[in-house]
C-alpha positions in Angstrom: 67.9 16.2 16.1 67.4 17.7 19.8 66.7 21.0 20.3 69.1 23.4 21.9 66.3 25.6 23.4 64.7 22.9 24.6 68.2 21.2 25.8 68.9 24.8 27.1 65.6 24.5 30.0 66.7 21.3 30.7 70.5 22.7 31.8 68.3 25.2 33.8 66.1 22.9 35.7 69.5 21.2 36.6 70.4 24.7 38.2 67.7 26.0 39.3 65.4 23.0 40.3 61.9 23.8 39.5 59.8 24.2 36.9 58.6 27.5 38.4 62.4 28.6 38.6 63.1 28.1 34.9 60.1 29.6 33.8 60.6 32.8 36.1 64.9 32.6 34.4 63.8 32.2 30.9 60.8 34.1 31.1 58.2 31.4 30.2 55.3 30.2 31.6 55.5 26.7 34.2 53.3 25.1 31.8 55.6 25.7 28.3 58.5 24.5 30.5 56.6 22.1 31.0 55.2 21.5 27.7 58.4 21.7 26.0 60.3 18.7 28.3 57.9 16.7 27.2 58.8 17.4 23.6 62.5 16.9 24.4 61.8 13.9 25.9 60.2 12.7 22.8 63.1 13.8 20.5 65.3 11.6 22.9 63.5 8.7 23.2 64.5 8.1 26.4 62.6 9.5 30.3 64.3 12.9 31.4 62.4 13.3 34.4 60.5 11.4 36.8 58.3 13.2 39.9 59.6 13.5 43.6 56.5 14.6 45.5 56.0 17.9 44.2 59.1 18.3 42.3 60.9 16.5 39.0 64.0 15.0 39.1 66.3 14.0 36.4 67.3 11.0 35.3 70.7 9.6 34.3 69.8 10.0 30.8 68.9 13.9 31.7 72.2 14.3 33.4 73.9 12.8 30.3 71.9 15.1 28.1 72.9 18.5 30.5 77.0 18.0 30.8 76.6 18.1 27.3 74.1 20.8 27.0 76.7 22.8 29.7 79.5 22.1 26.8 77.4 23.6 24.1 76.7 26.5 25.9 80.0 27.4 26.4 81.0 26.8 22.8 78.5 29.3 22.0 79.5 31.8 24.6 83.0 31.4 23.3 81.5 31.9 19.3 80.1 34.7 20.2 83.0 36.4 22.2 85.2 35.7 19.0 82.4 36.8 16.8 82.2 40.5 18.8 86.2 40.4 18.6 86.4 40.5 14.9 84.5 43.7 15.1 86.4 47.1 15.4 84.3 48.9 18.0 83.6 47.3 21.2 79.9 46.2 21.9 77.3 44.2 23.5 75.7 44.3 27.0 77.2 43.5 29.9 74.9 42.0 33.1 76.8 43.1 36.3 75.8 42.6 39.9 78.0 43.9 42.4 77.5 44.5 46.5 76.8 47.4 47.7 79.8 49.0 49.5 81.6 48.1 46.3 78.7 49.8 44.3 78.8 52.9 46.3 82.5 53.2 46.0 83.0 52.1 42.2 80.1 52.2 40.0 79.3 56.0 39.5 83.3 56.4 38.5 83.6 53.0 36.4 79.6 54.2 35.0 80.6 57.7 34.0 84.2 56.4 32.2 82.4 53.5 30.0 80.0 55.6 28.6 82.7 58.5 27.6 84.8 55.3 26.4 83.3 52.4 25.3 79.3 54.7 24.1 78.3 51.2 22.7 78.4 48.8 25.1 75.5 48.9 27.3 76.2 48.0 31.3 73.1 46.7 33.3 74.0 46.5 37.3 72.1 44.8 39.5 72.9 44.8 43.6 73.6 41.5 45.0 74.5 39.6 47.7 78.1 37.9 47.0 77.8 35.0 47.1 73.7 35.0 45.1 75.7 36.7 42.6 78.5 34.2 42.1 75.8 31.3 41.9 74.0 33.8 39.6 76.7 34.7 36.9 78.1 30.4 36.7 74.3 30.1 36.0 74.3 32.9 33.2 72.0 35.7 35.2 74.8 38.1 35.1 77.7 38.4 33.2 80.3 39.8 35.6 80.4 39.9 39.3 82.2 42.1 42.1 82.3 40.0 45.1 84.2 40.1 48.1 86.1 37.2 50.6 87.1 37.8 54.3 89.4 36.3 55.8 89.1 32.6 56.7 86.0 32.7 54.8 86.4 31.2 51.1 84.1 32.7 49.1 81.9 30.1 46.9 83.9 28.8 43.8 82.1 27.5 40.8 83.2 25.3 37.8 83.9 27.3 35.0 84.1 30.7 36.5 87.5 32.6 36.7 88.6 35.1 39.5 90.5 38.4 39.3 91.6 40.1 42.4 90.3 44.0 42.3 91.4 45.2 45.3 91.6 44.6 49.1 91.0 47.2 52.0 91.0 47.0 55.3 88.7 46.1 58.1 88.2 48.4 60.9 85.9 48.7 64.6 83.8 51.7 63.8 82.9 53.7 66.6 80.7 56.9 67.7 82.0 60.1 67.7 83.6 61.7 70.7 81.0 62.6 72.8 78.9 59.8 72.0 80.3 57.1 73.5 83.7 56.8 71.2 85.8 58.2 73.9 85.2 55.0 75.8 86.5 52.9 73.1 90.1 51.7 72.8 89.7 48.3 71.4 87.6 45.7 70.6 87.0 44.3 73.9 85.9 47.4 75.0 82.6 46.8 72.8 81.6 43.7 75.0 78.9 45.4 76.3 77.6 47.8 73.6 75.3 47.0 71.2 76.1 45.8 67.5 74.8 46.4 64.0 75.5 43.4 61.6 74.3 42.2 58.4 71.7 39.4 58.5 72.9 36.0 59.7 74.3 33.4 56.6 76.3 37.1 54.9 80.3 36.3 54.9 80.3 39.6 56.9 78.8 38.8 59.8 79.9 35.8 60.1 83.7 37.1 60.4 82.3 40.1 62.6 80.9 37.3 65.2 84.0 35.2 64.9 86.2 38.5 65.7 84.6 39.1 69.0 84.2 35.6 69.9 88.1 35.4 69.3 88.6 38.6 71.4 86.6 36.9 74.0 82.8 37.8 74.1 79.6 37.4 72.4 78.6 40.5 70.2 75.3 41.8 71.7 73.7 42.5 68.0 70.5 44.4 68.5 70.2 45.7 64.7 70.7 43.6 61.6 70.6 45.1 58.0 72.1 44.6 54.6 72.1 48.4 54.3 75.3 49.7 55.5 74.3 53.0 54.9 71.7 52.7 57.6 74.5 50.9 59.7 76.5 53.8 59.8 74.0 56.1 60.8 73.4 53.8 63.8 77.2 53.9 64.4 77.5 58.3 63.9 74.6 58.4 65.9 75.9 57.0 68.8 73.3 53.8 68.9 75.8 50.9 67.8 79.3 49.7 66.4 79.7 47.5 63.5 83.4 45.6 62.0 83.5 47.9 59.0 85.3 47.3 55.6 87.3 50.6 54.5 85.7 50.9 51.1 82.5 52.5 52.4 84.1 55.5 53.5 84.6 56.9 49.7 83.8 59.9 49.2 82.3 60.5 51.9 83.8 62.4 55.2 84.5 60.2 58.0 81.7 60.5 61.0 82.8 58.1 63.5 85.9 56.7 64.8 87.9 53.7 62.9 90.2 51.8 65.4 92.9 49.1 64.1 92.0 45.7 64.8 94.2 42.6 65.7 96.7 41.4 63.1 95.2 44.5 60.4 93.3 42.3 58.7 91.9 43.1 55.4 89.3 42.0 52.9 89.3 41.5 49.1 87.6 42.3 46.6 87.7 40.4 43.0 85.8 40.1 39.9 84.3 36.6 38.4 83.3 35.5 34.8 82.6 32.8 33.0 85.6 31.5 31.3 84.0 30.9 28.0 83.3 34.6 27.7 86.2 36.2 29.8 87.8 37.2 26.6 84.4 39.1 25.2 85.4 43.0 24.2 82.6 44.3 26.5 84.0 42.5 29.2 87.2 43.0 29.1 86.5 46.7 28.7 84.6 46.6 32.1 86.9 44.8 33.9 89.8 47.0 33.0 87.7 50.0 33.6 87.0 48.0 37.4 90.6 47.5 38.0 91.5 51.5 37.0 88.9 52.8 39.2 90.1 50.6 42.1 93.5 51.5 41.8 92.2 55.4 41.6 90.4 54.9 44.9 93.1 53.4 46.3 95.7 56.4 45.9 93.0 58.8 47.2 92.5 57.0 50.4 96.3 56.7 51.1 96.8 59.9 50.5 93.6 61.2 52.6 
């Protein structure tokens, strides 16, 4: 008889690729991962891995052995969501990463209604990177994600993981305040000279931001690059840059600089993504209903601001 844990780090050094990888996931040492292939490979009767320089790689036996182990795992996802649905109160943990303009703007409402509604379900958010966090929740790290797509840029899709549209806002040139430099700025082109604040190079967002300008016919001069768009909008207020800006930041917050319209109003959404097998869980069905209120909530306030 094989053994599932041992099946279970064999699916994760499929993922992952290391031995260090899956130790670091499941919280073993490299040398028990290690220890315990070796006993799986036994129990099969068969070579999993072989060595590739510094690395293992599977063989067509292993790959036989992890579509099934990927099966398995679902079925057990899917036993436990119907095992926490014959219950009458809603439970569990939930693992969510989300981004952080998305955080900023949803968590603290959708955090402060789960606990006053659903007291027994315990929500763990981590801040990722969109598309990290899509690999991440296929590969079982989280449980839900809140990811965003821009336009002409398909976010990463993954076997076996669904997608609910959360909301969409728009994307916007933010400028400095009059009287420091804003007064100057009309339109996009009219940045061709300045400097720009973008996210690191490989995010969807700057990406699209580069593209934009290179559409409205220059190069962006980007001088600062940083995931943290709290420090991009002090840049922008302070007069020091202008950044492509996605509308969601600015709630709750007063608006101190300038948002100009750009080309064709284009917009950017924002969905949610879970693994099929579990989609129907309480806990997360709870949390993404709780996501979609709080969206639609933030939406009426900004129109009406």
């Amino acid at each position: 008889m094989l053994d599932v844990r041992r099946l279970r780090l064999l699916h994760e050094l499929k993922i992952r690729g290391t031995l260090a990888e899956v130790a670091d996931a499941m919280k073993y040492s490299p040398s028990s991962v290690s220890q315990q292939l070796t006993l799986l490979e036994k129990e099969a009767g068969v070579k999993l891995l072989r060595k590739s320089g510094r690395r293992v790689q599977l063989t067509a036996q292993a790959e036989i052995l992890v579509e099934h182990t990927a099966a398995l795992l679902a079925t057990l996802e899917r036993a436990e969501t119907d095992l926490a649905a014959s219950l009458s109160t809603v439970t569990g943990t939930v693992r969510l990463a989300v981004f952080q303009s998305a955080a900023l703007a949803l968590m603290p409402e959708f955090l402060t209604i789960m606990k006053n509604e659903y007291p027994e379900v315990r929500v763990e958010m981590t801040q990722r990177e969109p598309e990290t966090a899509l690999y991440e929740t296929w590969a079982r790290d989280f449980d839900i994600v809140v990811a965003e797509q821009y336009p002409g840029h398909a976010a990463p899709h993954h076997p076996g993981l669904d997608r609910a549209t959360l909301t969409s806002d728009a994307l916007r040139l933010a400028t400095p305040p009059l009287g420091l430099g804003g007064e100057d700025i009309n339109s996009l082109t009219d940045t061709a000279k300045l400097a720009w604040v973008m996210e690191p190079r490989g995010a969807a967002s700057r990406h699209w931001a580069e593209q934009a300008c290179r559409s409205a016919g220059f190069e962006p001069d980007v001088r600062y690059e940083t995931a943290d768009l709290q420090a991009q909008i002090r840049l922008i207020e302070s007069g020091n840059a202008v950044a492509l800006m996605p509308d969601l930041v600015w709630t709750g917050r007063s608006l101190p600089v300038q948002l100009l319209d750009l080309p064709g109003l284009p917009r950017r959404t924002v969905f949610t993504s879970t693994r099929t097998a579990g989609r129907i869980h309480p806990a997360i069905l709870a949390c993404r209903q709780v996501l979609e209120r709080v969206a639609a909530q933030q939406r009426v306030a900004y129109e009406e601001g």
